[in-house]
BAFI-3210 file (N, C-alpha, C; in Angstrom, 3 decimals, decimal comma, padded with zeros to 6 digits):
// residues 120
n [1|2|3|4|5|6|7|8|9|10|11|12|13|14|15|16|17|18|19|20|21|22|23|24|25|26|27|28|29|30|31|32|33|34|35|36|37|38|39|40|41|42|43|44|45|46|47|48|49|50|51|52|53|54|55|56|57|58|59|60|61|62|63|64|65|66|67|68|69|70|71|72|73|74|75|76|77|78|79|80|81|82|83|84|85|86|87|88|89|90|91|92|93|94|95|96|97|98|99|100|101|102|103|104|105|106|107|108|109|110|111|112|113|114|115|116|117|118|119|120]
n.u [000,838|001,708|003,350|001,612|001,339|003,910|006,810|007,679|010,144|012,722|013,566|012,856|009,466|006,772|004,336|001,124|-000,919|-004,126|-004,583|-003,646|-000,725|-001,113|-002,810|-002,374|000,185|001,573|002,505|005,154|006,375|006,001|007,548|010,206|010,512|010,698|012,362|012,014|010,347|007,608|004,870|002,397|-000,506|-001,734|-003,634|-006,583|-007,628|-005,985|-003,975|-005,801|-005,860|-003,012|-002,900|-004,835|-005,215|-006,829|-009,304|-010,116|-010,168|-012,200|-014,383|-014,601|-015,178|-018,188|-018,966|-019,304|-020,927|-023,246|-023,662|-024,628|-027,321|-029,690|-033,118|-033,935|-034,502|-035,822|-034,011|-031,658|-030,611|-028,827|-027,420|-025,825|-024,705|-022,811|-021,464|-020,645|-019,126|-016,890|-015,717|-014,867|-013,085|-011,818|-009,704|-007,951|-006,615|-005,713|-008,474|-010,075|-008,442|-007,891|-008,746|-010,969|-012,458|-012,770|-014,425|-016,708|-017,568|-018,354|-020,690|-022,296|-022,710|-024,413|-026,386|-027,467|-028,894|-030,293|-033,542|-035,999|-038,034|-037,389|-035,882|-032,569]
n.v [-001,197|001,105|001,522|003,294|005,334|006,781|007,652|006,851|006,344|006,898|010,015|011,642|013,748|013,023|011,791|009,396|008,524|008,640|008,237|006,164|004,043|003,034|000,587|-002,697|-001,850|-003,028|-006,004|-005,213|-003,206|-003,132|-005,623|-005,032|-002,484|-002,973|-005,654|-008,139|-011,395|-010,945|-011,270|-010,374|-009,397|-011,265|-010,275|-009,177|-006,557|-004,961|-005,119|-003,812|-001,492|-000,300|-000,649|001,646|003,255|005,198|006,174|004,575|001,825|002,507|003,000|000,612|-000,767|000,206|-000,674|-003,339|-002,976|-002,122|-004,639|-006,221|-005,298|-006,416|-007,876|-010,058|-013,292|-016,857|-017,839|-015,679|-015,294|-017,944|-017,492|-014,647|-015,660|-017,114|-015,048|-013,715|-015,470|-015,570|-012,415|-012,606|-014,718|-013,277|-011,001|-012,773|-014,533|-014,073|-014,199|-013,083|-012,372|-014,995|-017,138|-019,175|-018,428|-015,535|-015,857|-017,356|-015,696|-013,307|-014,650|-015,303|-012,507|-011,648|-013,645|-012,634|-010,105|-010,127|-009,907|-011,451|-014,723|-014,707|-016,672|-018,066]
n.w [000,000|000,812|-001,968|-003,355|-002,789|-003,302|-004,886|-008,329|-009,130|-007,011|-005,796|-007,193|-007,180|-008,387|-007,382|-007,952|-006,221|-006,549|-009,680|-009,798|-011,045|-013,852|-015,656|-015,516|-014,610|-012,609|-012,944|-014,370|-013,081|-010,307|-009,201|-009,753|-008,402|-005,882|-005,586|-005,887|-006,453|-007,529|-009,739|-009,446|-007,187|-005,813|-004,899|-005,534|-005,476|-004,221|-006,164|-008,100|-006,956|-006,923|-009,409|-010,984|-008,704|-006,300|-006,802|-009,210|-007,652|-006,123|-008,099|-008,938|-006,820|-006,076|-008,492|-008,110|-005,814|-007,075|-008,728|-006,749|-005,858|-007,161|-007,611|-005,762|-006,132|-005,893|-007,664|-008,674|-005,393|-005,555|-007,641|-006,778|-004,176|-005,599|-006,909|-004,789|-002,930|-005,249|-005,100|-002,260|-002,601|-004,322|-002,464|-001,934|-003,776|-006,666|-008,753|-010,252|-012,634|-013,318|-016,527|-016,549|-014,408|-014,850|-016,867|-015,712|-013,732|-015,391|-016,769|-014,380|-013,701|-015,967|-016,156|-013,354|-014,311|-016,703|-017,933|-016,112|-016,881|-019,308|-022,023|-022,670]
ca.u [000,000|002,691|003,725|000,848|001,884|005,431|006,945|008,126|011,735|013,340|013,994|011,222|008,674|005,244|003,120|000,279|-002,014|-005,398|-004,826|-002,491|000,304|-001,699|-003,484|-001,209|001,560|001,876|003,830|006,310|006,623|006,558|009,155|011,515|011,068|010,853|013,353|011,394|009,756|006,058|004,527|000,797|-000,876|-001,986|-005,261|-007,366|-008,664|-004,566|-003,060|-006,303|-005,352|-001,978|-003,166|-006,021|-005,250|-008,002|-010,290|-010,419|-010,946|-013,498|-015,134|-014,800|-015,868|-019,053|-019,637|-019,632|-021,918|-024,394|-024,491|-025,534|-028,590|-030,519|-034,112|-033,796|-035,659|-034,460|-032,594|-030,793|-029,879|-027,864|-026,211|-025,456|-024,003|-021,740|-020,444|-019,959|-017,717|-015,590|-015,120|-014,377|-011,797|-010,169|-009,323|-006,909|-005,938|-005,989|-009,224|-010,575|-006,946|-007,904|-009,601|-012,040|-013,317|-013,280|-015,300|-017,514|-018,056|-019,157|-021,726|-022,852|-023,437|-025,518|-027,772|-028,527|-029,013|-031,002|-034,850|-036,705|-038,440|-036,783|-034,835|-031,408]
ca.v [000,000|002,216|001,700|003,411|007,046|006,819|008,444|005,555|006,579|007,902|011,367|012,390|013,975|012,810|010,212|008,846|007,661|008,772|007,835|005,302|004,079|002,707|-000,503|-003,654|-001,555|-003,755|-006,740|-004,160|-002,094|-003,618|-006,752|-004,327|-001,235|-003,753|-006,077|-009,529|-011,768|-011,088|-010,480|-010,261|-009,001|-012,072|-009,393|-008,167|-005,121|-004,228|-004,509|-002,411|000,235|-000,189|000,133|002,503|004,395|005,425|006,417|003,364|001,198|003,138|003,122|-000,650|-001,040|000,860|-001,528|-004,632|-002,590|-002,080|-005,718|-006,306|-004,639|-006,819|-008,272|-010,814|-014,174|-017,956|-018,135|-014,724|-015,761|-018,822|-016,613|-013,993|-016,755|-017,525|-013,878|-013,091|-015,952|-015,105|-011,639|-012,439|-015,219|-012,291|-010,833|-013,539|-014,945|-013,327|-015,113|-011,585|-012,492|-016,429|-016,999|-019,565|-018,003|-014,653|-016,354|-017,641|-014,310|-012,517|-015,504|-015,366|-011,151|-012,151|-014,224|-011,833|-009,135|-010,875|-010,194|-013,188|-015,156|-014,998|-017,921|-017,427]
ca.w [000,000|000,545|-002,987|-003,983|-002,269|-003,091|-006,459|-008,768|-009,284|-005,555|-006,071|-008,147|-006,420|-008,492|-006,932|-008,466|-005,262|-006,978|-010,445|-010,159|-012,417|-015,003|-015,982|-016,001|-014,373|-011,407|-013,246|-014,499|-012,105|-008,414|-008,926|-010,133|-007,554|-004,544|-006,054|-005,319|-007,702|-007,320|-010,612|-009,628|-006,459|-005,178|-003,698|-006,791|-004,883|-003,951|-007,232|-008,713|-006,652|-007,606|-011,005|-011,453|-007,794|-005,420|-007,658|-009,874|-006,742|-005,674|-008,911|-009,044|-005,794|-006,834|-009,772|-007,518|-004,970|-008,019|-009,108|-005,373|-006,032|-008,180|-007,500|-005,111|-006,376|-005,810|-008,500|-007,936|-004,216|-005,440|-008,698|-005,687|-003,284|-006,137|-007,251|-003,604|-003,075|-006,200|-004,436|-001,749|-003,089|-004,838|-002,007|-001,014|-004,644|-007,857|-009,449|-012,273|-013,700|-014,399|-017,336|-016,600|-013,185|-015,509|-017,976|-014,100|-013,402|-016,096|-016,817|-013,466|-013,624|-017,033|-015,458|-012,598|-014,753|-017,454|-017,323|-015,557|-017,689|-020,515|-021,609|-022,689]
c.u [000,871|003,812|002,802|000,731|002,857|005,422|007,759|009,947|012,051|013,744|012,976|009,992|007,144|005,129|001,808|-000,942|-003,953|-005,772|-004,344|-001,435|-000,058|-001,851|-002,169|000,449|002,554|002,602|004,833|007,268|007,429|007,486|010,143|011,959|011,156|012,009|012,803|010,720|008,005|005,593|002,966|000,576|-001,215|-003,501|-005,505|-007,468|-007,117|-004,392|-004,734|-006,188|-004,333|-001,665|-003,781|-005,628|-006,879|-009,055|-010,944|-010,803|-012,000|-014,708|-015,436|-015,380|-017,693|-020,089|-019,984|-020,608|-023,199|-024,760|-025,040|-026,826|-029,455|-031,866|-034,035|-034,708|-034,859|-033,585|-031,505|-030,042|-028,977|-026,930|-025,649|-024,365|-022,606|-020,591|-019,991|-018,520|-017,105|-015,306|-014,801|-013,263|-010,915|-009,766|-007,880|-006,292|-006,449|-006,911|-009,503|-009,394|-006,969|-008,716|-010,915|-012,933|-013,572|-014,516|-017,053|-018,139|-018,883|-020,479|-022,779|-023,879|-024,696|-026,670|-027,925|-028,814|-030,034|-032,910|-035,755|-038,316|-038,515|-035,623|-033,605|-030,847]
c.v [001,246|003,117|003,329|005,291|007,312|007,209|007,113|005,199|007,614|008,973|011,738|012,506|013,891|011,067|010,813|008,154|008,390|008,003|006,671|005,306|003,894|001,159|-001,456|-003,117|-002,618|-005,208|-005,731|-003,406|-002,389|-004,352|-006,040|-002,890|-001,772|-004,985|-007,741|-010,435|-012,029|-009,841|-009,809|-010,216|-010,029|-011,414|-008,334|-007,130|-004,410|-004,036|-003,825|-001,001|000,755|000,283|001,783|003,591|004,230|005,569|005,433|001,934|001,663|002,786|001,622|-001,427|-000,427|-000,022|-002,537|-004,332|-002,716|-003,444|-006,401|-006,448|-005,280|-007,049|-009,692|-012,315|-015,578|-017,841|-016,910|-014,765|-016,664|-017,995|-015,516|-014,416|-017,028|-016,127|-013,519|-014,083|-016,033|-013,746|-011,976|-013,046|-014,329|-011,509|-011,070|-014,242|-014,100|-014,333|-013,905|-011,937|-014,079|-016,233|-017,775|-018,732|-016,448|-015,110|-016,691|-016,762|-013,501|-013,855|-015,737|-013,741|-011,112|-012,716|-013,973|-011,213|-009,171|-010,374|-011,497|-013,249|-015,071|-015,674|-017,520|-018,784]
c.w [000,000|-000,649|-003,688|-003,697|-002,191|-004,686|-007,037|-008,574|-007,687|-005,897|-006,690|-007,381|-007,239|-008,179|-007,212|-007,608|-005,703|-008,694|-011,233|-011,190|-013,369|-015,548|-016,549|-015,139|-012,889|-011,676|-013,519|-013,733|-010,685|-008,248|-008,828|-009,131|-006,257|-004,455|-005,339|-006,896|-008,129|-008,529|-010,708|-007,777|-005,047|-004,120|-004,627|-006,304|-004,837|-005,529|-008,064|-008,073|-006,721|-008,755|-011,583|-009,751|-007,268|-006,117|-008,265|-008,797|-006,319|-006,748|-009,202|-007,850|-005,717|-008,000|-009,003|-006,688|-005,665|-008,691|-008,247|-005,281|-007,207|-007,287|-007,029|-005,364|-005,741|-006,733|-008,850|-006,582|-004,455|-006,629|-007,422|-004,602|-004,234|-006,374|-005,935|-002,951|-003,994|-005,530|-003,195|-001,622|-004,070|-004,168|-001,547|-002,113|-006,066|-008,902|-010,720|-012,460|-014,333|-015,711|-016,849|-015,441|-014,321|-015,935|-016,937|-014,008|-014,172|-016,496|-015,885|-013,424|-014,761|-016,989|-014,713|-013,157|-015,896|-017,148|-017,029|-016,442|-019,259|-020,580|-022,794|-023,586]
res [x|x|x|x|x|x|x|x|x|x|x|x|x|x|x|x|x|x|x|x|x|x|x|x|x|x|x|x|x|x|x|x|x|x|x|x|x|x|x|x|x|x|x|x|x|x|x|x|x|x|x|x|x|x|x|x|x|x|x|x|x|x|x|x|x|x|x|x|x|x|x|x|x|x|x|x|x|x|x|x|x|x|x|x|x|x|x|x|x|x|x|x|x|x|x|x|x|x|x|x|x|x|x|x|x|x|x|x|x|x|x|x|x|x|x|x|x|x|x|x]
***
């Protein structure tokens, strides 16, 4: 986190803690200014604020708040049950960076979002 209010290059006085470094910058970037071999966040929510800065978490935090908010039926409670444990397993492993759980996810937001009773 402390990356994330620090100027990239020591001596240079711009930091980036609102708009971050920029999308993807967090392989590039962090191995090489921390000098370790960690190319990925291992905590979706960290390396997007790594990326995108305060703002862009916020704003992504925002999006997940709003697919929250659907129309509660059975078969919305178990699609719900599922997107909430993929967030909260990206907390603790980088799952939005697999493909198939990608592929999970957005399939899952599709069919909450979907109007009921219409078949798909």
């Amino acid at each position: 986190i402390k990356d994330v209010n620090s100027p990239i290059v020591l001596g240079l006085k711009d930091k980036y803690p609102f708009t971050g470094l920029g999308i993807g910058s967090f392989k590039y970037i962090y191995h090489v200014k921390n000098s370790n071999i960690f190319y990925q966040a291992h905590n979706d929510y960290l390396e997007i604020l790594y990326n995108t800065g305060i703002i862009g978490l916020i704003l992504f935090l925002l999006a997940i708040q709003k697919t929250l908010r659907v129309k509660i039926d059975k078969q919305a409670k178990f699609l719900l049950t599922s997107f909430v444990c993929i967030a909260v397993c990206a907390g603790g492993i980088f799952v939005w960076q697999l493909g198939p759980h990608l592929f999970y996810g957005i399939t899952i937001l599709a069919l909450l979002h979907q109007k009921r009773g219409v078949v798909v």
